[in-house]
N, C-alpha and C positions, 0 to 999 in steps of 0.2 A: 892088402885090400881083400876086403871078403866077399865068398862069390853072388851074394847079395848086391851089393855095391857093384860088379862088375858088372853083372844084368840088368840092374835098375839103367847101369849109364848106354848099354848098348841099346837099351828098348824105350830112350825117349825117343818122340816124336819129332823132335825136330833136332836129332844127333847130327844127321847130313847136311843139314842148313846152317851152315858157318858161317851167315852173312854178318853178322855182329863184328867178329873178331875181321875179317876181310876191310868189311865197310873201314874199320878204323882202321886198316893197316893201311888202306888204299887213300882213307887221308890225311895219315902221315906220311906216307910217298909224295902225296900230290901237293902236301904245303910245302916240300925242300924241291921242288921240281927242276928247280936251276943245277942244283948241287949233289944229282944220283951221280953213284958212281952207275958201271955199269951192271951189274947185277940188280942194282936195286932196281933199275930202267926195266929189267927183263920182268923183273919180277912186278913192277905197277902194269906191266904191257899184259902177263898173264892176269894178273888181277882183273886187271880191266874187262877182260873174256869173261873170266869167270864169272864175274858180276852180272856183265852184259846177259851171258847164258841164262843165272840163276834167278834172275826178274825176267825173261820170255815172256812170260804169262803176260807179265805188265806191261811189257814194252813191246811185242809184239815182234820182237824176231823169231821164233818159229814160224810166222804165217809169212813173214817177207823171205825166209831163207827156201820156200817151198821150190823156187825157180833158180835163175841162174841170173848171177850182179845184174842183169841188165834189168832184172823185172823186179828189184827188189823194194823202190819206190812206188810202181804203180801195184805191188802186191800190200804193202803195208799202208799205202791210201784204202785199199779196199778194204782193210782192214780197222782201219779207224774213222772210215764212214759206217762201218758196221757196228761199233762200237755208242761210235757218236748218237747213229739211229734209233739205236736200242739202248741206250742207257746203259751200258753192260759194266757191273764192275764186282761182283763175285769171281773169285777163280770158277767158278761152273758155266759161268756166263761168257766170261772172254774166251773158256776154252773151246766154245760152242761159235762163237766170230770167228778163231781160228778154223776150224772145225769147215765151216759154210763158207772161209776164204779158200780152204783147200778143196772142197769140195768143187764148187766155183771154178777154182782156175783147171781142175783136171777134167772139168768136162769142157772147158773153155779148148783147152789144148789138144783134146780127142777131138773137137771137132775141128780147130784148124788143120789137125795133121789131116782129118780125113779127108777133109774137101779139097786142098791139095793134092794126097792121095789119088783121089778118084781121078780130077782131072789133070792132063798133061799141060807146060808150059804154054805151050801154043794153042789150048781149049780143047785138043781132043782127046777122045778116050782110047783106053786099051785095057784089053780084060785079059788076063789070063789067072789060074787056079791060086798063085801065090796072093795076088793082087785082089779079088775073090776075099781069100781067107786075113787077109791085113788089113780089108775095109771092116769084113764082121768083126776082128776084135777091137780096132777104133768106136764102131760102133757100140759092140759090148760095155765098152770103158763108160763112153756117154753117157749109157743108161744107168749103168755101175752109179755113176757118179752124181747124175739129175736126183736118182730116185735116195739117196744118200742126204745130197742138199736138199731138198723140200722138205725130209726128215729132220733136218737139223734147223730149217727155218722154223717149221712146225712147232720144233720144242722149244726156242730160243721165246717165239711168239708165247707159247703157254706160260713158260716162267714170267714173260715180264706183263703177263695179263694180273691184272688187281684181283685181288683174290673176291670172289661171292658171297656176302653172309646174307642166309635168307633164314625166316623164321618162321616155322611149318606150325600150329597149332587145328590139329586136325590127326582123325585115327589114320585115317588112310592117303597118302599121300602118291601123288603118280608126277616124277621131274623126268624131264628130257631136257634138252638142248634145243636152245630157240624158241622153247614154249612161250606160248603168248598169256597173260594170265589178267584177265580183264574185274575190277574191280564191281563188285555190284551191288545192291543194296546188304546193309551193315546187318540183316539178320541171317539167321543160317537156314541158308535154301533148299531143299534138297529138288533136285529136278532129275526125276525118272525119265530111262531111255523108254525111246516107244518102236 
């Protein structure tokens, strides 16, 4: 093999993405399902993973695996109401619902810890300097994480806004955001400030 041929094969794009040869291994596995020995059992179980992993994007286990089994259903509803809401279905797009589910839940979780935190079982309070310093950094995380999601809502919204074509015929032109542009009569006016 020439060292041409060695570098062309290392520097495609999708050299890592083995799902072709997987997909069919897993279902060749999965049509004798009755009759694995057991290696072959281990090895549809690893596939399985792997698969699972390698579609994330798609299926949204990275955004449900953010917590711990118990929140991994109401993290991957949030998930796919985000989805649903916004239409998402570029990889830019779902990474960005992933993105505002994590977001989301770690400001969710900074603030259960904190209010907890603050107050004692039986409603009252106690301060001392540790207590102090483990509210600010719940706190910190909060903002951390508020000012993160709005960003990511922010962008998710601009992408899936329709794109604008306007048609300027004119030397000088002055656009902003939200301008209001009112129709007038069809010849060309000119109106001097006073």
């Amino acid at each position: 093999m020439t060292l041409e041929l060695v570098k062309a094969a290392y520097c495609q794009n999708d050299m890592f993405v083995g799902d072709k040869n997987m997909l069919s291994e897993y279902r060749d596995l999965h049509q004798k399902l009755d009759k694995l020995t057991p290696n072959e059992k281990r090895r549809k179980d690893q596939l399985d993973t792997e698969l699972f992993m390698l579609y994330g994007l798609e299926n949204g286990i990275w955004a449900a695996n953010l917590g711990h089994s118990k929140y991994y259903s109401s993290l991957a509803q949030i998930r796919l109401n985000i989805v649903k809401d916004y239409d998402c279905k570029s990889s830019l797009e779902l990474m960005l619902a992933d993105r505002i589910v994590a977001h989301y839940w770690r400001a969710m979780r900074n603030d259960t810890l904190l209010n907890r935190y603050i107050e004692n079982g039986d409603g009252s309070f106690s301060i001392n300097q540790l207590k102090i310093n483990m509210i600010r950094e719940f706190n910190n995380g909060t903002e951390r994480a508020d000012r993160q999601l709005n960003a990511d809502i922010i962008l998710l919204k601009e992408l899936k806004q329709p794109k604008l074509n306007i048609k300027v015929t004119t030397e000088n032109a002055f656009i902003a955001q939200n301008q209001q542009v009112n129709a007038g009569s069809p010849n060309n006016e000119n109106i001097q400030p006073k």
